[in-house]
C-alpha atoms as one frame of an Amber mdcrd trajectory, in Angstrom:
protein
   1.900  95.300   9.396   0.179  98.652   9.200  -1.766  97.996  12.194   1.723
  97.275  13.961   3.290 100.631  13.237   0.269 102.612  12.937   0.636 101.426
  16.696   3.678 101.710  17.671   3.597 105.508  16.324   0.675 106.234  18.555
   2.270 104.728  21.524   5.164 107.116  21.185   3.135 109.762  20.859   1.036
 108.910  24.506   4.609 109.372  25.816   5.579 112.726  25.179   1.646 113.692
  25.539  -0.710 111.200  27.580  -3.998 109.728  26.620  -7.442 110.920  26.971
 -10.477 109.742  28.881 -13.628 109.743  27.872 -14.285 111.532  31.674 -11.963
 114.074  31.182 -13.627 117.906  31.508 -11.644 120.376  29.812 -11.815 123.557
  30.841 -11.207 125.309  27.846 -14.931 125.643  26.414 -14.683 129.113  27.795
 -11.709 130.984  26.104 -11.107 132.639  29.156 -10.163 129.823  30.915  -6.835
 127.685  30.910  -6.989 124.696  28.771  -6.191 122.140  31.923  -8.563 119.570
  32.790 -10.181 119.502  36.297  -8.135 117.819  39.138 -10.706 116.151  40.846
 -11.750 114.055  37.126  -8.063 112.971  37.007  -6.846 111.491  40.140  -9.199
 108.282  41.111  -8.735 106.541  37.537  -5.081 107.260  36.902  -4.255 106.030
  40.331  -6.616 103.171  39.961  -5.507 102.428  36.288  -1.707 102.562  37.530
  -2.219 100.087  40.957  -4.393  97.739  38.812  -1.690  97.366  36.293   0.866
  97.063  38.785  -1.353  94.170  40.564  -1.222  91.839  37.215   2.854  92.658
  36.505   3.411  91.352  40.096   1.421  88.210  39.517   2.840  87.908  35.803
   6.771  89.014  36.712   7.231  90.181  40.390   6.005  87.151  42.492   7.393
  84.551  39.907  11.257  86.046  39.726  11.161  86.923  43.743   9.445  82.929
  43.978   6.714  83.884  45.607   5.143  81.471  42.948   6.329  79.014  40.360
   5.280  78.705  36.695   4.123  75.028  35.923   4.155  76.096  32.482   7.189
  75.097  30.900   7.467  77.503  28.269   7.151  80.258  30.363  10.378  81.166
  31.836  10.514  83.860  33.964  11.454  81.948  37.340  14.766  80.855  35.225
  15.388  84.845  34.555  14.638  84.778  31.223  12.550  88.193  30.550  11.839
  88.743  26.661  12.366  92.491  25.521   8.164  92.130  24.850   7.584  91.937
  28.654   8.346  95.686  28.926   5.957  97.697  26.690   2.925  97.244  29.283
   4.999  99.033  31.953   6.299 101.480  29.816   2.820 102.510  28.353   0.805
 102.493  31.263   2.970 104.175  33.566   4.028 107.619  31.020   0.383 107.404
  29.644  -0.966 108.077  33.498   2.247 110.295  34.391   0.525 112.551  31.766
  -2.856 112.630  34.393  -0.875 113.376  37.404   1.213 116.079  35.355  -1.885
 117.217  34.657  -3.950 117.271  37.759  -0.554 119.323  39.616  -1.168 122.564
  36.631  -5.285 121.777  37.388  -4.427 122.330  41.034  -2.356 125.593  39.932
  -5.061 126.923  37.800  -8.030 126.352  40.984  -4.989 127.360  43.846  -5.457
 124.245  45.557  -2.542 123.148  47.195  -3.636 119.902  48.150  -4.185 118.767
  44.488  -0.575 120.090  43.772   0.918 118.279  46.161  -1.109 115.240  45.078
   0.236 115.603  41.399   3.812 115.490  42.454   3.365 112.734  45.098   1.794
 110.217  42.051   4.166 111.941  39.408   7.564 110.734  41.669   5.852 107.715
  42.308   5.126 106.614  38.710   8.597 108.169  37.609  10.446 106.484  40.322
   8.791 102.917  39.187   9.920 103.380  35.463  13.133 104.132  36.412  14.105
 101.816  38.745  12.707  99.601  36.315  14.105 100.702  33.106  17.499 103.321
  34.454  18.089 105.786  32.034  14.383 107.051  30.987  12.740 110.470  29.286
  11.951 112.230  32.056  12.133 116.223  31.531  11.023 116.173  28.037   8.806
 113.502  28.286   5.122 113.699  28.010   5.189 117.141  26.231   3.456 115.824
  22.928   1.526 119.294  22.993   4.807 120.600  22.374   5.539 118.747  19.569
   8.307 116.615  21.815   7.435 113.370  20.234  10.985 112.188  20.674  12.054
 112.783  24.252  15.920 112.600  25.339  16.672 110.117  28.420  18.254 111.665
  31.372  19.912 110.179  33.840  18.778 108.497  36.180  20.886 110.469  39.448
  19.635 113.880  37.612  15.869 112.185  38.116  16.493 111.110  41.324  17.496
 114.390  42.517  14.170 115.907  40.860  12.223 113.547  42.598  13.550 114.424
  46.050  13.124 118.202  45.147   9.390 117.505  43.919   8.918 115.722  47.033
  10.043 118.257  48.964   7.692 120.647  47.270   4.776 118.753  47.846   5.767
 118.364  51.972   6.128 121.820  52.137   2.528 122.810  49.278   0.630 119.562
  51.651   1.472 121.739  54.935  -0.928 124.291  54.252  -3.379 122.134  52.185
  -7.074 122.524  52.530  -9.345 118.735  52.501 -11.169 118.272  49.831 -14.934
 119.629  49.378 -17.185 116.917  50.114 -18.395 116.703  46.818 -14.515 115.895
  45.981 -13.669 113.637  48.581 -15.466 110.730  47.153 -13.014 111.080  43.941
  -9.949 110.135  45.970 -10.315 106.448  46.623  -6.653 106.867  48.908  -7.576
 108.977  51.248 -10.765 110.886  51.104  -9.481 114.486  50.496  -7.240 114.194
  53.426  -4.305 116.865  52.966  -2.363 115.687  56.252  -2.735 111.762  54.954
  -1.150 112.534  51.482   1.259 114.358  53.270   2.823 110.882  55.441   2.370
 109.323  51.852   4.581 111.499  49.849   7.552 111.609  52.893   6.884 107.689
  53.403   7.699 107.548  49.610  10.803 109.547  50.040  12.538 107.621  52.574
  11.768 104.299  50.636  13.210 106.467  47.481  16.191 107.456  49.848  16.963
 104.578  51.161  17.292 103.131  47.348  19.946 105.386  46.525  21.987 105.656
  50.302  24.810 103.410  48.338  25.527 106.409  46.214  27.790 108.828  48.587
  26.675 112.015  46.260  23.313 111.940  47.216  23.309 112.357  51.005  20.499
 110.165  51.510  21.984 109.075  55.222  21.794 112.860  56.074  18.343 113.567
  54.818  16.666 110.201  56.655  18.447 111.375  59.807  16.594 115.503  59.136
  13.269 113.612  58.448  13.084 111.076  61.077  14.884 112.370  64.025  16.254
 116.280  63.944  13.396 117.857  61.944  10.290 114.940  62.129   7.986 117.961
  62.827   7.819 118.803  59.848   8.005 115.421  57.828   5.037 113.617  59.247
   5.012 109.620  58.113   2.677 107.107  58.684   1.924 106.370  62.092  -0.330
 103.341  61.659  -1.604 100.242  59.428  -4.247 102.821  58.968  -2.123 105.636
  56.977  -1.093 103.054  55.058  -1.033 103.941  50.955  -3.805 100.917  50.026
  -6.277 101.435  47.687  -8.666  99.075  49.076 -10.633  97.549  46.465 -14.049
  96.416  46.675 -16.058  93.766  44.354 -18.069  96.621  42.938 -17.639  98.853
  40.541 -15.235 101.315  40.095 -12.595 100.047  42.549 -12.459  96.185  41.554
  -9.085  94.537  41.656  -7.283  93.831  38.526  -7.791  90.089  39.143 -12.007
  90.401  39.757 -12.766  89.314  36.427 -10.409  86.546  36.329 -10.939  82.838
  36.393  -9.550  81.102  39.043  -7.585  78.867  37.002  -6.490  82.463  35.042
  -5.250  83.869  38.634  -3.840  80.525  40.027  -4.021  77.844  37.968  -0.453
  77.649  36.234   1.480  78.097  39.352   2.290  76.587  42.602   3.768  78.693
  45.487   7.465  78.372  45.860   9.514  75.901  48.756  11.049  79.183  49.991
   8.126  81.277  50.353   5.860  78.622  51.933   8.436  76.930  54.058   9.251
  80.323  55.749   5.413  80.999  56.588   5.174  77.609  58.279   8.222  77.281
  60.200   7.408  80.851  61.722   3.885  79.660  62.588   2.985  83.079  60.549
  -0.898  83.389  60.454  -0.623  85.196  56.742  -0.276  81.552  55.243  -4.308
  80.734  55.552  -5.035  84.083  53.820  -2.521  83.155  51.124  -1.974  79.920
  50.807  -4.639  76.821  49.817  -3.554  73.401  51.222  -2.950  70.400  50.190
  -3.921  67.288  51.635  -4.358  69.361  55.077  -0.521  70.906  54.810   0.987
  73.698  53.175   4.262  72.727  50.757   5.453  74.811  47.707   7.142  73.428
  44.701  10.615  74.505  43.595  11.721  77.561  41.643  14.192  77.168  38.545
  13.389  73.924  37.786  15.091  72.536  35.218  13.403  72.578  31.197  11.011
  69.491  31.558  11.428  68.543  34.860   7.924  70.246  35.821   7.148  69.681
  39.668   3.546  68.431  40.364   1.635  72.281  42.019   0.837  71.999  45.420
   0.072  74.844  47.606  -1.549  77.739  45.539  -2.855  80.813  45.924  -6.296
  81.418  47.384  -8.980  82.365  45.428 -10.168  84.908  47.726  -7.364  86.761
  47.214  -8.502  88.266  43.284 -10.578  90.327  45.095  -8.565  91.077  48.530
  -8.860  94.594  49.290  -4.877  95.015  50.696  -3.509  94.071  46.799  -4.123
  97.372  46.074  -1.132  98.341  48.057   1.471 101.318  47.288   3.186 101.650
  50.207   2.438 100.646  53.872   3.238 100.851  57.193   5.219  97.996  58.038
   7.530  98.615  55.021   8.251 101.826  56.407   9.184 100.257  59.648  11.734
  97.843  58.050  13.262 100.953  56.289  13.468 102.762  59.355  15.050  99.290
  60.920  17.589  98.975  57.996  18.430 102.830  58.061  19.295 102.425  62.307
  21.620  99.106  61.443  23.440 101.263  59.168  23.628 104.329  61.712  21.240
 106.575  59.850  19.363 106.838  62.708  20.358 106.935  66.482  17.111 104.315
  67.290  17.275 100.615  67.883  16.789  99.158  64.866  14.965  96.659  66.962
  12.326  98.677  68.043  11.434  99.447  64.833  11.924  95.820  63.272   9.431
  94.439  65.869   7.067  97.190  65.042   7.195  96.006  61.618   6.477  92.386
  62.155   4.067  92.857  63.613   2.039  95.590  61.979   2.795  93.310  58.865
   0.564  90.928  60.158  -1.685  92.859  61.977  -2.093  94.842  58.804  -4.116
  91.484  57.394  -6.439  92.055  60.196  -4.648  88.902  62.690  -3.636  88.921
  65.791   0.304  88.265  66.304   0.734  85.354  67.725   1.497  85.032  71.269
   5.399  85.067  71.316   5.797  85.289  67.932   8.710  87.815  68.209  10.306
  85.025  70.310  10.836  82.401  67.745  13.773  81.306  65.995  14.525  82.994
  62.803  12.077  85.992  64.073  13.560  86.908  67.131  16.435  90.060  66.957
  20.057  89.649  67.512  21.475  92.305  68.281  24.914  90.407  68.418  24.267
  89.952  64.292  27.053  91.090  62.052  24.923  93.501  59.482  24.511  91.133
  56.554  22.649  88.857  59.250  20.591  91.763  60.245  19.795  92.381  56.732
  18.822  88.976  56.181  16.256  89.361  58.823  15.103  92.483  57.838  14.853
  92.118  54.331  12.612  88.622  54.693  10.242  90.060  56.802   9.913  93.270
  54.388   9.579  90.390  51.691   6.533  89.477  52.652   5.186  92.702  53.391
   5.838  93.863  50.040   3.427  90.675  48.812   2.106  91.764  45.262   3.591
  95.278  45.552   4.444  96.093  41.815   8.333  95.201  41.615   9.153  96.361
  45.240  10.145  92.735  45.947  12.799  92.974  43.196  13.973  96.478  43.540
  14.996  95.861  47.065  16.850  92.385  46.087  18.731  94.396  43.871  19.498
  96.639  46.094  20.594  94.221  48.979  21.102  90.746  47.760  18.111  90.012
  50.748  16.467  87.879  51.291  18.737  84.992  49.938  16.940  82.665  47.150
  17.699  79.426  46.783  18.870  78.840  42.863  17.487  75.993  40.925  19.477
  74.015  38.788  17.463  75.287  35.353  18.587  79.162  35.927  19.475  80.769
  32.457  21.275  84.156  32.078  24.419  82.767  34.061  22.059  81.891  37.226
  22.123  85.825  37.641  19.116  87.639  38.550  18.020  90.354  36.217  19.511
  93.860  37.296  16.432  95.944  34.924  14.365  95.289  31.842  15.286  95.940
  28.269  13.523  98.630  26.507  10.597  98.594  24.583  11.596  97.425  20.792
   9.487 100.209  19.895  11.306 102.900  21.651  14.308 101.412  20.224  12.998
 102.458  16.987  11.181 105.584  17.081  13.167 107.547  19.308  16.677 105.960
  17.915  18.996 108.655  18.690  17.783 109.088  21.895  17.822 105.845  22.819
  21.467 104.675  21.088  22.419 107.680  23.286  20.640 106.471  26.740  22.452
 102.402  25.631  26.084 104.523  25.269  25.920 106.380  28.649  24.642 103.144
  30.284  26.755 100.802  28.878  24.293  98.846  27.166  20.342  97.515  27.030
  20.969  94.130  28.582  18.892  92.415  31.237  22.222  92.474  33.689  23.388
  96.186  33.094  23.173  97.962  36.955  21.700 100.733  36.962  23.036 104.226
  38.310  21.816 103.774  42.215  22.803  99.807  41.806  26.359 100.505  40.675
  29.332  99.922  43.365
């Protein structure tokens, strides 16, 4: 039991103040230096430490609740929305202990003048802030991470007042990105994104704002319709976004060291060996004639079929269709955020009148740079077929619907994107299986850690009040009607 707590103390502690690395360089040997460790040490293995843990929660969570797979393991019950409080802590940890590095690397990037690593800092500090709360709701946000001010108990705030930080940060790094220098080329090599490349971050961070826009245009307060409309249409000049497959935010990975995938070391029965893919995502790949399914998908007996999701307690389906084993080390499951998702953003913000465009132009751009992205050729026409082709005649659920399935699969083992935008949307549609738990209703966030619960009570007793409660189906702020 002391081993527990002695843990549990630590593990608040990393969240108000970070861990260390062992290749970490201080600059404080000199006393007339700041006491900030160098920017360039920082950035490749907190982003590759974050994107690797994201890549086993979307195997482990993500793909099973969204069905892109389905446990054959009976006690495991995720695809029946049953998520024990224990499933959080990894998330929680990983994400505030890297926060710390990209906190970090913004004041390194004050202390040299570089612009280009303060903009970075900001960019992967709204990123990793924007997954815990959209995650968690109600999180420590301003006071967080400041264990070297003796905050080892950080308040929550909420999550509107974090969302409006987020936008402001992102603004800030837009405008400190502008007038960014690229990395020496002894520095380049030390950002496994994009090389040093001030203009590439740039499309990154406002690519990351619309998605973080679009996530809260339910909430009239925030203005996001207004904002998408300045960025993509009346002021684009001077909010660049990604233009390509190219710009795309993927940290490729390699099978060498440093940049292997999460899953490199895995066996394959570790990776794919307890779950089958799902009916719905397989039968959607097939009846599209979608070319993604042989880089996915194994057959069986020369034909692709998945297995149902929410089965009911015993009533285990035989796997069929699994995923490939090439795929542990596939360079594109390092993604963050990519082209074609844009696209479908950009398509969903024109349905709802954001933007002036045809949200078919930009729907068709995203279907096929999805594919494309995976290094196929579209099929010849493939934006012709039933269930792909656009209607413009569509009421807007329908137009959702077809939105939201194609940005389904490009979000394929993208942290929890998958799920946030179900929440968000109700798209796509799963089918429900007749073993569902929790009232057959999908999760709306994850509990907190039992930890947190404990060590920083007040805070978080305060945090359950405001929210209304640390249940699996409380909304939170941006999902509340």
């Amino acid at each position: 039991m002391k081993h527990i707590k002695i843990t549990a103390f630590s593990l608040i502690v990393t969240l108000g103040m970070g861990a260390c690395k062992k290749d970490f360089i201080k600059i404080n040997d000199n006393p007339n230096t700041s006491p900030v460790a160098t920017p360039e040490t920082l950035l490749a293995p907190a982003l590759y430490s974050v994107v690797n843990n994201n890549q086993t929660r979307a195997l482990r969570l993500t793909n099973e609740l969204m069905q892109d797979h389905v446990t054959t393991t009976n006690s495991d019950e995720i695809h029946r929305y049953v998520i024990r409080p224990g499933e959080s802590d990894n998330m929680w940890n990983n994400w505030y202990q890297e926060r710390t590095n990209f906190l970090d690397m913004y004041k390194g990037g004050q202390f040299i003048k570089s612009n280009t690593y303060m903009g970075i800092g900001e960019i992967l500090d709204v990123w990793t802030i924007s997954l815990l709360t959209d995650m968690f709701g109600d999180v420590p946000y301003t006071e967080a991470n400041r264990g070297r001010e003796t905050i080892y108990q950080p308040k929550f705030d909420q999550q509107k007042d974090i969302y409006t930080d987020l936008f402001r940060k992102l603004e800030d790094a837009n405008t400190l990105l502008s007038t960014g220098t690229a990395l020496s080329a002894a520095d380049q090599p030390m950002d496994p994104l994009y090389k040093g490349d001030p203009a590439k971050w740039r499309k990154f961070g406002n690519a990351l704002y619309l998605r973080l826009l679009l996530r809260v245009s339910g909430k009239p307060e925030m203005n996001a319709a207004a904002k998408i409309k300045e960025m993509v249409e009346t002021n684009a000049g001077n909010y660049p976004i990604f233009a390509n497959n190219d710009e795309s935010a993927i940290l490729r990975f390699t099978t060498v060291a440093p940049y292997t995938s999460a899953f490199n070391t895995y066996r394959d029965f570790d990776f794919n060996g307890d779950n089958g893919l799902s009916t719905f995502f397989i039968n959607n790949l097939k009846e599209w004639g979608d070319p993604r399914i042989a880089k996915w998908a194994a057959t069986v007996n020369g034909t692709y079929e998945g297995i149902p999701s929410g089965y009911a307690p015993g009533d285990i389906p035989i796997r069929k269709s699994y995923y490939l084993a090439a795929l542990k080390d596939e360079p594109l499951l390092g993604n963050i955020l990519n082209y074609p998702e844009l696209q479908f953003t950009l398509a969903e913000a024109a349905v709802k009148g954001y933007l002036s465009g045809d949200p078919k132009t930009y729907y068709n751009k995203g279907v096929e740079a999805a594919i494309t992205l995976w290094g196929l050729a579209m099929p010849a026409g493939y934006l012709d077929k039933e269930g792909i082709k656009w209607n413009s005649a569509l009421g807007t659920e329908d137009k959702m619907e077809m939105i939201m399935l194609q940005k389904y699969y490009t979000l394929f083992f993208t942290d929890f994107q998958q799920w946030h935008e179900y929440r968000r949307t109700g798209h796509p549609v799963l089918p429900k299986g007749p073993g569902l738990q929790n009232n057959g209703q999908m999760p709306s966030r994850f509990k907190y850690p039992v930890y947190v619960q404990s060590l920083n009570r007040t805070n978080y007793q305060k945090a359950v009040d405001a929210m209304g409660g640390d249940d699996l189906n409380i909304k939170v702020w941006w999902n509340k009607n």
